[in-house]
C-alpha positions as CSV (number, residue, x, y, z in Angstrom):
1,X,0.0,0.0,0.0
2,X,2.9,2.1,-0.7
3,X,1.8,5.8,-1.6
4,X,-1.5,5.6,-0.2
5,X,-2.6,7.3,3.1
6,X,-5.2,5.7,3.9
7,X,-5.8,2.4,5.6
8,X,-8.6,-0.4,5.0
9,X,-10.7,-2.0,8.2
10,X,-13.5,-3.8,8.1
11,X,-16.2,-2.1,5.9
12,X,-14.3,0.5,4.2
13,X,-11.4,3.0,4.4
14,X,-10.5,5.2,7.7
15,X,-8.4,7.9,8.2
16,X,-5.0,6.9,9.2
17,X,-4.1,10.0,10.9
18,X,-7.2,9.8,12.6
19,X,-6.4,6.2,13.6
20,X,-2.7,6.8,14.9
21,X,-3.8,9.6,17.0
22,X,-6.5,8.0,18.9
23,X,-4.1,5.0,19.0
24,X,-1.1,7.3,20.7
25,X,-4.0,8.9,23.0
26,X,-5.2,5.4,24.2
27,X,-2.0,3.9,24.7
28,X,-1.0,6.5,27.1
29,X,-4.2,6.6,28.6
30,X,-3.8,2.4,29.1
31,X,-0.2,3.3,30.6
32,X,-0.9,6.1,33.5
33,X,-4.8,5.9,33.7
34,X,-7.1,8.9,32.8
35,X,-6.0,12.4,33.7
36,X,-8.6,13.6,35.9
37,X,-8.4,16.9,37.4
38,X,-4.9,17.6,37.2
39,X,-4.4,14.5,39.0
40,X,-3.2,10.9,37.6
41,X,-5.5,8.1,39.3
42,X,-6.7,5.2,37.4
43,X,-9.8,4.4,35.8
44,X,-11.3,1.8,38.3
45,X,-11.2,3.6,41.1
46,X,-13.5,6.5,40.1
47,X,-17.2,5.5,40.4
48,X,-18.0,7.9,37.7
49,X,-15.9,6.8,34.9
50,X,-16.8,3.2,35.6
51,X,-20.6,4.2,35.0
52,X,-19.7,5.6,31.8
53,X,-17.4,3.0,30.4
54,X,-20.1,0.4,31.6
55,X,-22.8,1.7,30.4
56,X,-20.6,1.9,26.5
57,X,-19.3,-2.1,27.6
58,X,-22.2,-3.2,28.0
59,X,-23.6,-2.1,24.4
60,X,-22.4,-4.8,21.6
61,X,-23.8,-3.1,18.7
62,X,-23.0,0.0,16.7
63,X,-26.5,1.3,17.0
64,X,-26.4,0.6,20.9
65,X,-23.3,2.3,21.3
66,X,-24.5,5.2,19.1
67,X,-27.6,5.5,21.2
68,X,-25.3,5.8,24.4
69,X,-22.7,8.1,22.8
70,X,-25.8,10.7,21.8
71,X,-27.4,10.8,24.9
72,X,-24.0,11.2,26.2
73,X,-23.0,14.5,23.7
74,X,-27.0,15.7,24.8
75,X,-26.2,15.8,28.4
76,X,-23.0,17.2,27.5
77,X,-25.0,20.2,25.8
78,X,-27.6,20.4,28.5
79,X,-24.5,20.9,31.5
80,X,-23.0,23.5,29.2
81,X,-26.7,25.3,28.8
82,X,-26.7,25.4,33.1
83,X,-23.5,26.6,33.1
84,X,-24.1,29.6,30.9
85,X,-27.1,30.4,32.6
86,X,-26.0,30.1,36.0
87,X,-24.2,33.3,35.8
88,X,-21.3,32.4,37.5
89,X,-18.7,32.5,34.8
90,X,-16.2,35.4,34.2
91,X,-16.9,36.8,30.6
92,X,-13.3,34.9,29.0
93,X,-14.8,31.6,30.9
94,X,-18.3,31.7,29.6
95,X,-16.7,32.4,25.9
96,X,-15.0,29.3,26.4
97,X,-18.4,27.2,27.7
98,X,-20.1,28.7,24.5
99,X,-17.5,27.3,22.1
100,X,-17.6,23.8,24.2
101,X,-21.3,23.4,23.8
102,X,-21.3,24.2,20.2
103,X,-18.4,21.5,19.8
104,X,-21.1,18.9,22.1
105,X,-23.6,19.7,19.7
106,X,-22.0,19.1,16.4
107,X,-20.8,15.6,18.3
108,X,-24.4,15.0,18.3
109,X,-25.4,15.8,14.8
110,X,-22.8,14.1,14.2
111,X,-23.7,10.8,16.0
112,X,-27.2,11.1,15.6
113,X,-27.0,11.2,11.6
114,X,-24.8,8.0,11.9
115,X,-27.3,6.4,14.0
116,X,-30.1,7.0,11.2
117,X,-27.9,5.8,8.6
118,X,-28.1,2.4,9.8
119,X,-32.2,2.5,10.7
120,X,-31.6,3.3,14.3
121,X,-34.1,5.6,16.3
122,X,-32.5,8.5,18.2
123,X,-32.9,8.0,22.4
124,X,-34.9,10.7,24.1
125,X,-33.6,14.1,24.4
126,X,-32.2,14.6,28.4
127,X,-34.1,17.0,30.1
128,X,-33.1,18.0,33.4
129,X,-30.4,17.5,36.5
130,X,-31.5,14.4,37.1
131,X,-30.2,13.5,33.3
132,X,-27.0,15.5,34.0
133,X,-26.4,13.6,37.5
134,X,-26.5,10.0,35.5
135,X,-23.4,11.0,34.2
136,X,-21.6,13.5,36.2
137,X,-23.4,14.7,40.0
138,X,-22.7,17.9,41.4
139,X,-23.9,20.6,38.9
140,X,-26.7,21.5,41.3
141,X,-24.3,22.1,44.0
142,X,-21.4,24.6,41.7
143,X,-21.3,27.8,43.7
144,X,-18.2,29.5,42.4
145,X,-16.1,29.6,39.0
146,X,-14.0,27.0,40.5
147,X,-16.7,24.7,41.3
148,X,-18.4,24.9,37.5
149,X,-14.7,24.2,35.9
150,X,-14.2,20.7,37.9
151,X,-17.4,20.0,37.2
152,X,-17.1,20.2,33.6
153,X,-13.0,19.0,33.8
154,X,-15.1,15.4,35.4
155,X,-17.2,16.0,32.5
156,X,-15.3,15.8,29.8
157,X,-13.4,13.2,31.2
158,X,-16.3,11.0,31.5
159,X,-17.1,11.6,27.5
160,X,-13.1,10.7,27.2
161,X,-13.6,7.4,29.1
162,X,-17.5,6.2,27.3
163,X,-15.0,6.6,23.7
164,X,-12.3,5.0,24.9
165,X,-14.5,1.8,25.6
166,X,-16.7,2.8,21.9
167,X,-13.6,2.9,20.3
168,X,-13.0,-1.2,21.3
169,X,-16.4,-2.3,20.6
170,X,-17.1,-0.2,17.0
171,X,-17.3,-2.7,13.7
172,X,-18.3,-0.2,10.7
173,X,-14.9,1.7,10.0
174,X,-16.9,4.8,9.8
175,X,-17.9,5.1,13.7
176,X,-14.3,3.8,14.3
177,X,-13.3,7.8,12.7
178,X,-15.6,9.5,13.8
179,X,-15.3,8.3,17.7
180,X,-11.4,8.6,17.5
181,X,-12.2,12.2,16.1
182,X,-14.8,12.9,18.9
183,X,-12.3,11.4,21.6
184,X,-10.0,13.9,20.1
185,X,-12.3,16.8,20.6
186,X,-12.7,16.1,24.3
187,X,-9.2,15.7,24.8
188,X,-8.7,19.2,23.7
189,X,-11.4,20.1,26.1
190,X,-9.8,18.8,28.8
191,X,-6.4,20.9,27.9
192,X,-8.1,24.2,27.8
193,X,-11.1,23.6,30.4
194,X,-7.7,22.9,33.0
195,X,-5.9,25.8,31.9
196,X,-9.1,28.0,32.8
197,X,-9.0,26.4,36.0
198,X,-4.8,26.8,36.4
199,X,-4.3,23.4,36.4
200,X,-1.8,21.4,34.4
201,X,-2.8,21.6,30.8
202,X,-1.4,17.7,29.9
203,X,-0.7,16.5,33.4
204,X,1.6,13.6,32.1
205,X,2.9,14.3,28.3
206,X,5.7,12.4,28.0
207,X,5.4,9.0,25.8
208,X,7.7,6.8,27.7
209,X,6.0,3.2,26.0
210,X,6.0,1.5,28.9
């Protein structure tokens, strides 16, 4: 396959950049645990991450794991909508939530069009705290700038954690792109939603391949 960038799995071609960067990402996530907070801990032994990556496990098709993936993406859009409303953000800060949500949403176009694609039925839209606390708990008790940006740091690591386990499970090569794309995205949350807070942007960046 000399010359060509592009490689072939399962139904049809996926982007190999794509591919090698979700590959790096979960390789070092694998190796230290997830990131959470600024801190390094591993996966098992936060509650909340183990929801979300069960609740993704425990789906063995792509339309199952596209149905948890948009609900997902729809909570992550309802939080943001809280947080811009609860008037607690500095003007930079709530700039920053605005540009998040926008990036949750197109996650959810995104996801939602796949679903359809292959004859699936979009879940029902998340309406309220008690959807929010499902995934992450605690919104209902932010009461400072501080408080909102942890939230949404456990947040986006929760979206991190329900792609890492999609990523496993996926069979079309399609999804496979688009969820090492979307992983991607929240990654990139993380960085900046830490910086905001004065945390470590990439609290463990060296490669070391143990």
């Amino acid at each position: 396959m000399a010359g060509d960038a592009r490689i072939v799995i399962a139904d049809g071609h996926a982007d190999t950049g794509h591919v090698a960067a979700f590959e790096r990402d979960r390789r070092e996530l694998i190796r230290r645990g997830l990131g959470f907070g600024g801190a390094v801990v591993a996966a098992s032994t936060i509650p909340l991450l183990l929801g979300v990556r069960n609740a993704f496990a425990e789906s063995d098709t792509d339309e199952k794991i596209l149905d948890k993936a948009i609900t997902l993406e729809r909570v992550a859009v309802l939080a943001y909508d809280r947080i811009i409303g609860g008037g607690l953000l500095e003007d930079r800060v709530e700039r920053l939530a605005r540009l998040l949500r926008g990036h949750e949403r197109q996650h959810a176009d995104v996801l939602t069009t796949a679903l359809t694609d292959l004859g699936g039925t979009p879940p029902p839209a998340p309406s309220g705290l008690k959807d929010i606390d499902a995934v992450v708990e605690g919104l209902g008790d932010v009461s400072t700038q501080a408080d909102v940006l942890s939230f949404a740091i456990e947040l986006e690591t929760a979206a991190v954690a329900a792609y890492f386990e999609a990523h496993a499970k996926f069979v079309e090569a399609k999804l496979l792109q688009t969820g090492a794309s979307i992983m991607a995205s929240e990654g990139q949350h993380l960085v900046v939603l830490r910086q905001a807070a004065g945390r470590p942007p990439v609290p463990n960046a060296l490669e070391t391949g143990e």
